[in-house]
Each structure stands twice: as C-alpha cells, then as structure tokens.
N, C-alpha and C positions, 0 to 999 in steps of 0.2 A: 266271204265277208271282206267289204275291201276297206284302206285305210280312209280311203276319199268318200265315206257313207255316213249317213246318221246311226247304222246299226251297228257302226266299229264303235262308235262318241259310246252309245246306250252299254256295248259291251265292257269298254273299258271302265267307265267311271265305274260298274258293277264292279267287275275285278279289284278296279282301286281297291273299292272300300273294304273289299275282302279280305285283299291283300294288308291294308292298312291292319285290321283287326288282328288278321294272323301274324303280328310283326314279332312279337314274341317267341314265334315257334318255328324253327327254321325249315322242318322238315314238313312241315301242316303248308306255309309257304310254298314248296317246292311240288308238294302233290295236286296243290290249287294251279299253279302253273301247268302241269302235264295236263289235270281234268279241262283248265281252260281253252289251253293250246289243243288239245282234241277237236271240244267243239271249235273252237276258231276255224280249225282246220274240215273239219265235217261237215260244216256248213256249207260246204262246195257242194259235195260228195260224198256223206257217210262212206257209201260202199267202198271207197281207195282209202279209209283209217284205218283198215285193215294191212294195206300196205305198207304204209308209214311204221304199225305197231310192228309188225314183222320184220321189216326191216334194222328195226330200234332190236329187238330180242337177240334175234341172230347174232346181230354183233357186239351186242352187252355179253352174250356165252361164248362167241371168239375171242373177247378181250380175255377171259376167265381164264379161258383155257390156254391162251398164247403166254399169259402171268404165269399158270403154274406148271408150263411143260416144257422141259426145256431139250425136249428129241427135235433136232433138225426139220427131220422129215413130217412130222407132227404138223411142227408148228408151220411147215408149208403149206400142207394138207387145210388146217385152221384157216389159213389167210385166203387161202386158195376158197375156202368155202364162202369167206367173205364177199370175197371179187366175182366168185361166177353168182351169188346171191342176187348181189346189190344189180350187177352189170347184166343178168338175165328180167328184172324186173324193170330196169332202163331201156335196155333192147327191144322186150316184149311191146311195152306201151308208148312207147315213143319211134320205135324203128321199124317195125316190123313190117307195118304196110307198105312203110316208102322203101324199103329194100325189093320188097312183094312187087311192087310197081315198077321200079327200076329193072328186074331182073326180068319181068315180062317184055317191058321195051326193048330192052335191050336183046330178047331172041328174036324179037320178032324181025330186028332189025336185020339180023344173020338167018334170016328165015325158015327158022325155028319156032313156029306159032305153036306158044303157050301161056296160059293164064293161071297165074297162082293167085290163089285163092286169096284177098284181103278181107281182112276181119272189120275195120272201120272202129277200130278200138278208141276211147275216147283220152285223152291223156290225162293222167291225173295231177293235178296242180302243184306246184312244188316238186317233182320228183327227181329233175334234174340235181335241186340242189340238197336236196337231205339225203340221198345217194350215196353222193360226193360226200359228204358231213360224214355217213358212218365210215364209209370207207377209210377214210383218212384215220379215222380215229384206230381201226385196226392196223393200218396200215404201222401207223406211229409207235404202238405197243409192240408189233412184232418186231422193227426197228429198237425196241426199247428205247424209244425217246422219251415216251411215258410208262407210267403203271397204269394198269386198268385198274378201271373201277369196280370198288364190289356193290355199290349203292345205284341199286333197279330205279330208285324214283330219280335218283342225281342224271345217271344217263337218259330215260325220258323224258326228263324235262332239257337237259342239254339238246335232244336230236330234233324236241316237236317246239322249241324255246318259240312262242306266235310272232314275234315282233319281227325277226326273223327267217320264219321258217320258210313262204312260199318262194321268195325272191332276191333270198339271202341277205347280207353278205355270209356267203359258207365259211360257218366258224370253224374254227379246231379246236379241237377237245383241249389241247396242253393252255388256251387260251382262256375258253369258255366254261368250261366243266368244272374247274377249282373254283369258280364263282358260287358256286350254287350249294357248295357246302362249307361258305361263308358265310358270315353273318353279315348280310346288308344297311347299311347306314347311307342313310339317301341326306346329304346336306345343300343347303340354298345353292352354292353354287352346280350342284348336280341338274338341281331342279329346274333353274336357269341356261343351261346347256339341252336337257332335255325339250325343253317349251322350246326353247328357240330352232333344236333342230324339228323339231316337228312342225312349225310355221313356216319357215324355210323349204321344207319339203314339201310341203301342202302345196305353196305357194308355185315350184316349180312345176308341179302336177297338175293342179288343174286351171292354172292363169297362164303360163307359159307352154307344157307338153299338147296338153288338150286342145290350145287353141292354136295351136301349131298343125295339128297333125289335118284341118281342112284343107290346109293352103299346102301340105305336102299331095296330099289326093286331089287336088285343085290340077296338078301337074303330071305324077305318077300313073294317075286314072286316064291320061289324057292324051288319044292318037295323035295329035297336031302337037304334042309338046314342042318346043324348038328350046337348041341349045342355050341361051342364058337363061331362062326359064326351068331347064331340069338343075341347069347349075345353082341355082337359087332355093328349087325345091329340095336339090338334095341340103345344102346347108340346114335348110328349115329343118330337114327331119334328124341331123347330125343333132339340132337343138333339142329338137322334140323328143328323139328316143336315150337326151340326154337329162334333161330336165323329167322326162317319164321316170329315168330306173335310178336316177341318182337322188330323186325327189323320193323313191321308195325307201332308198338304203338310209337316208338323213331321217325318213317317219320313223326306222326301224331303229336307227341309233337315238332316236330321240325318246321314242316308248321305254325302251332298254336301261338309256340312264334315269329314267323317272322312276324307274323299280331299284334303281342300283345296279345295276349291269353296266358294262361296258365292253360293247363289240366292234369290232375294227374299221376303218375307215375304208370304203369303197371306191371312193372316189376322190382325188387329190387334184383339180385343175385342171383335167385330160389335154384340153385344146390350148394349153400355153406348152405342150413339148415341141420338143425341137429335134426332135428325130422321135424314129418307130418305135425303139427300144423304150425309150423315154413313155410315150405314149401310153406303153402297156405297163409300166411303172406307175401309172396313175391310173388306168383304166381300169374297171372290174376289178379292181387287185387283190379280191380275197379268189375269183377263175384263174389270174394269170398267175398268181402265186403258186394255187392247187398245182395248178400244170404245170408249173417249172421245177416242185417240189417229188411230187407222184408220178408223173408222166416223163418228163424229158430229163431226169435224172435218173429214173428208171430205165428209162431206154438207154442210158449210159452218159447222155449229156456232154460233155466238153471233153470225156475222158478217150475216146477211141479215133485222136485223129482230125484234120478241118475237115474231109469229106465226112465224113460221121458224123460229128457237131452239125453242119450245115442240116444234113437229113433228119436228124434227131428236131434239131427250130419246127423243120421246115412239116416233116410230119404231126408234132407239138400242136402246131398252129392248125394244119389239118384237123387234125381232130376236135382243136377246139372249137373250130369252125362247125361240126359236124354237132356239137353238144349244143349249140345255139338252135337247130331245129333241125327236123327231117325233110333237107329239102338240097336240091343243088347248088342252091346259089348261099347258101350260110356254110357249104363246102368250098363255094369259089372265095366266097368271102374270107374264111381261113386261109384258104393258097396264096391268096392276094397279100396277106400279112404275112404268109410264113418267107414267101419271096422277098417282102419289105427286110425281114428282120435277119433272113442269110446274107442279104445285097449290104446293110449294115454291119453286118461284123465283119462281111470282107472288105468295105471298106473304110474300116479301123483299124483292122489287124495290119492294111496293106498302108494304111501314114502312119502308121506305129513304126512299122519294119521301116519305113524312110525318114523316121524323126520328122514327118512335118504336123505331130497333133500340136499344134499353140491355141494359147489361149484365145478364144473366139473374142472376136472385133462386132460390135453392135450393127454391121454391116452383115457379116457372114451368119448372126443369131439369129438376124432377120429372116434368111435367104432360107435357112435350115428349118427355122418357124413355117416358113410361107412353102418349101415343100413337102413338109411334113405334113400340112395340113389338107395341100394337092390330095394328096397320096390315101390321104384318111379319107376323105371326103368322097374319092371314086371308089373305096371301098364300101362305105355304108352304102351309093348307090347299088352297088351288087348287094349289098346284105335288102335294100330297101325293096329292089326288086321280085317278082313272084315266078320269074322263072328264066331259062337260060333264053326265050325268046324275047322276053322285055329287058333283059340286059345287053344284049344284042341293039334291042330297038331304039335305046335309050344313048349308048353308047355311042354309037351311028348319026343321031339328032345330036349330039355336042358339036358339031361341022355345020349348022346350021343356025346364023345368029341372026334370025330375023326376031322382034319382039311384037310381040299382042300389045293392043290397046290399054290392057288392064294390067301391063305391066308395072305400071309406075306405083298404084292402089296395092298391088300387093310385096311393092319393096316396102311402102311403108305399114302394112300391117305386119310385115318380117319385123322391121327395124322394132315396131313397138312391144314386139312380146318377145326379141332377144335380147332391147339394151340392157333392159334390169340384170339379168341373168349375169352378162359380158360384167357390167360396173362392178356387180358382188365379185363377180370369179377373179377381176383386178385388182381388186383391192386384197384377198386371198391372195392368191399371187406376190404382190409385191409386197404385202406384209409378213410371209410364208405364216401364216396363222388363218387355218380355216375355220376360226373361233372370232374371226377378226372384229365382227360385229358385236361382239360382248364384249369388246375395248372399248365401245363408246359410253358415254355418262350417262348417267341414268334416265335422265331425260332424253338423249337421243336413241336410247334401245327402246322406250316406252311407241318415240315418234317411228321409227322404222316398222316392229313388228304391229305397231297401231295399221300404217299404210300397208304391210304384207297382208295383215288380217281386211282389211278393207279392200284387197285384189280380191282373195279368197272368197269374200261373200257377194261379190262382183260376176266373176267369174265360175262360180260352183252350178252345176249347173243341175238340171234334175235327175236328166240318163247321166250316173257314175259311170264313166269311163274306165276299164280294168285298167290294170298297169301292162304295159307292152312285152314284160319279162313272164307274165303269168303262163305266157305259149312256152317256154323255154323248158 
C-alpha cells in the first residue's frame, strides 16, 4: 500500500474515522493502530507479518526480562538473543544470496569452482528498519536508558506504528513509545503542520522524484553517456532519491501529527552542508544517529585512540553502506563516506592542533559547500550505479566532455523539476525553520499549497511509482 495511491486516501479516511470515534479510549485507540498497521503492512505480503509479529514478541520478552534481571551474564545472554534474533532475520532475507554469489565468484576466481546454492528469497518490505527499531529498544533497556514496557499493545503499535514503519524514520522507543500511552490531543496548529507536511511530500514524490528518475535513466541506461551528461544525471538522481525518501519521511511525519504523534525529522537541508560530517548531520538522521549511537560507539568510538576512531568512522560507514542493499557498490558507496568522514576529522584535529580553525569567510563557506557537494555527488553516482563495471564505466566517461544534441532540452527539464525544490530548501535554510512555510498569512499558505496540490494532480500519474527506500 503506498502513500502515493488512492488505496492509502480509501485506508486512511477509514482509520480517521475510527480513530476519531475511539478518541475516548486510549487503549481501543492504540489496538486499532496495531490491527491497522498489520494490514497496512500485509498488504504487500501477508506471509512476512509474521516476521514483523515475531520480531515485535522477542523483544517486548527481552525488554521484560533485561527489567527484571539484574545477573550480568543473563542479561548478556537476553540482549545477545535480541541481536542474533533481529540480525539473523536481516541477514537471512536480505543477505544471504548476495553473500551466496559473492562467495562463488570469488573461488571461482582462485580456481576453486563452486556454487552455493541461492534461495532467490524475496525481501520483505520494511525490514531493514523495524529491525533496527526493536533492536534499539533492547539495546536501550539493557543500557538502562529506559524501562521496558509491560504494555503488549503499547510496544505493537510503537514497532508496526504505519506511517512509519516501511521507510522509517527509525524511531526510538524513549522517543516514541511514551506517546502511545498518552492521551492525544490533536489541536489546529497540529493539524496544519500535519496537511502541510503531507502536501510537501506528495509533492516531492511524485512532481519532482518521479519525473526525475527518466531523465536519470535517460543517462545511467545509456552506453554513449559522455561526461557532462552523467554529471547532470547524477545530480538529477542526488534530487530524485532526495525528493523520493525525504518526500516519504515528510508523508510519514505528516500522517503522524494528524493522529497526534510526533516522530523525528529526517531530513534537515542535506545539500546546504559544508562538509561530510555536516552532511550526515542532516542526512537520514534517525540511520546516521542509529549508527553513531549502536554501532560506532559500540565498537568503542572515539575512546581507543585516532587509529581506532579512524577504523571505528570508517568501518561505521562500511556497514552502513552495506544496510542500504545487498550489493557492491552501496559497499563502495559506504567506503566512499567513511574515507570522506576519517579525511575530516584528520583534517580538523590537524588546524585545531595549529590554532588555524577561524571563523569561515563567505569565500572559504563557498569552497567547503562546493566540495562537499563534489564529493556527495560521486558518491550517489557509485550508490546510483548497478555494479562495479558501470562504476568503472561511468567514472572513466567523466574525461570525456563532448555533449549530445538533446543536451540543452534536458538541462531545462533538470532545472524545472529541481527549482521548486532548491527555492523551498532556501528559504529553510536561511530562515533555520523547516516549518518556514506556515510563517506565511493565511492567504499565502492557502496560495502555495493551492499550487503544490495543482503539481500533484498534474503530475500523479496512473502506474504509482514505489518509493526508492522500499528495496532497503
């Protein structure tokens, strides 16, 4: 069921009004959400709600048992069942084949011929991030950051929460979870936040990501690509698989506050950083959070050392890389950032140690903008790319700057379906208010999301397009 469908419009007003009726009963509320978010969620694929519920149980009775036990080794034991739980149902349906394929390639390469067997397993939607969801929440408990909960319908509806669940933003339970055995009061200005980020998102989804992603295939598809040409495609799809997932996360916080929820911002202006760090500061930031919180603090973080720090970023980024899909180049894509972001702190630690960090000059904010942006930019081509021979092929054509005929026809269909985007995101930006559009009078919020809703009906087209993160 996707958010860009008439069957999501059919589902939710139903829910509305359900919701609306059961306003008085907090907990009738919270069981309508699980039953909904089921099917919401089944509707892909009954057969993987089985996953979901399982992995919801597991770690609603690790949280139980990490509260009331308080033997060392137990509560290792506990956590430990979490991790290999969650991390063997990740592995299974998302890794298994490409490992399978990898590891045949690879003897055969050493002349070693042998074929292990791949299943052709299908992947179940969301898995990546309600995974991560439970994990965290055990993880947090055993940490005693939180208490677990003893309320089965409160954690169901926190893990399977629809607005949320296939494409995140991965909540955390110390965030999420106390919501749901509160009482919700949804007032005008909620409701006015919620409409707007849902038009907002629509809008980047299927007016700007969707009619982006031809004119990336227009190039990536395309043996003759030449250098300004892949430079241009890759930008488009920097737009495209940005307006795709951050159009998802804005539907998701927008459904959310129309219920009274409020779940985290995903996306904060990516492409106005001025360094890597910065970048992933605003990028995915409920991923790069997970990973800085669970992962490369885990692994010991800043604590053992700069060789250690360095490897700890650099493998971070590796794996996050490797969470993005089962494939080589969202590995290379990782390595490519984890190199950006050890190359940054050595060189910060190394003008720190010489007193030259001063306040940046509109000259230097440029310089740091512009190759940050470099830098980003040849990464999504490795993330964009389908294998290590078209990254190869691709890479190689940037040394060739002849341009096609049809070159100029498709800078301007770039320009028309990024400037909306770029104007919003500046104004954001310089007003540091990603609400910046509900500053305007009443009359100009009516005029703007009048013209969003008149893209959307414009542009909606018949084949729904998924969202790009649904492979993840």
């Amino acid at each position: 069921m996707l958010f860009n469908s008439e069957l999501f419009f059919k589902f939710f007003a139903a829910f509305l009004l359900l919701y609306y009726l059961a306003r008085h009963h907090l907990q009738a509320r919270n069981v309508l959400i699980v039953l909904a978010s089921y099917l919401f969620y089944g509707w892909w694929d009954y057969r993987f709600l089985s996953l979901l519920i399982i992995s919801s149980v597991v770690d609603f009775c690790v949280g139980l048992g990490l509260e009331r036990n308080q033997n060392p080794a137990r509560r290792k034991f506990l956590l430990g069942l979490s991790l290999t739980g969650n991390l063997a149902l990740l592995g299974f349906f998302k890794y298994y084949d490409f490992f399978a394929q990898s590891l045949t390639v690879a003897l055969e390469h050493l002349g070693l011929p042998f074929n292990l067997r791949t299943l052709d397993v299908i992947l179940p939607v969301g898995i990546s991030f309600y995974t991560f969801q439970t994990m965290s929440y055990a993880i947090d408990v055993y940490r005693r950051e939180i208490k677990a909960t003893a309320n089965l319908v409160d954690f169901l509806a926190y893990v399977s929460f629809f607005p949320q669940l296939v494409a995140g933003p991965i909540e955390r339970a110390q965030h999420l979870l106390p919501q749901f055995a509160q009482t919700r009061i949804i007032t005008m200005p909620m409701l006015a936040e919620g409409i707007w980020l849902c038009l907002w998102g629509m809008f980047k989804k299927v007016v700007i990501a969707d009619n982006l992603a031809p004119l990336v295939e227009m190039v990536y598809g395309n043996a003759d690509a030449a250098g300004p040409m892949i430079a241009l495609a890759t930008v488009a799809f920097a737009f495209q698989i940005y307006g795709d997932f951050s159009g998802y996360s804005d539907i998701a916080r927008g459904t959310a506050k129309i219920l009274g929820f409020d779940i985290m911002v995903n996306f904060n202006v990516p492409f106005a950083a001025k360094n890597i760090r910065e970048f992933w500061r605003r990028w995915h930031i409920s991923l790069s959070t997970w990973l800085r919180d669970y992962l490369y603090i885990s692994l010991g973080g800043n604590r053992g050392g700069s060789g250690r720090t360095y490897w700890n970023l650099f493998l971070t980024m590796l794996l996050g890389g490797l969470w993005h899909g089962a494939a080589w180049n969202f590995v290379l894509w990782g390595a490519w950032h984890g190199i950006g972001l050890v190359t940054h702190r050595l060189w910060t630690q190394g003008r720190e140690a010489s007193g030259g960090l001063l306040k940046p000059s509109a000259l230097t904010s440029f310089l740091s903008w512009t190759a940050t942006t470099a830098f980003v930019l040849y990464g999504w081509l490795l993330f964009r790319a389908g294998s290590w021979e078209q990254v190869a092929f691709l890479t190689g054509r940037l040394a060739d700057f002849s341009l096609p005929i049809w070159a100029k026809s498709y800078c301007i269909n770039l320009l028309a379906f990024t400037l909306p985007l770029v104007a919003v995101q500046f104004w954001q930006e310089r007003s540091a208010n990603l609400l910046a559009p509900l500053t305007l009078p009443r009359w100009g919020q009516v005029v703007l999301q009048g013209a969003l809703l008149i893209g959307i009906a414009l542009f909606w087209g018949k084949e729904k397009v998924p969202f790009i993160y649904f492979q993840f």
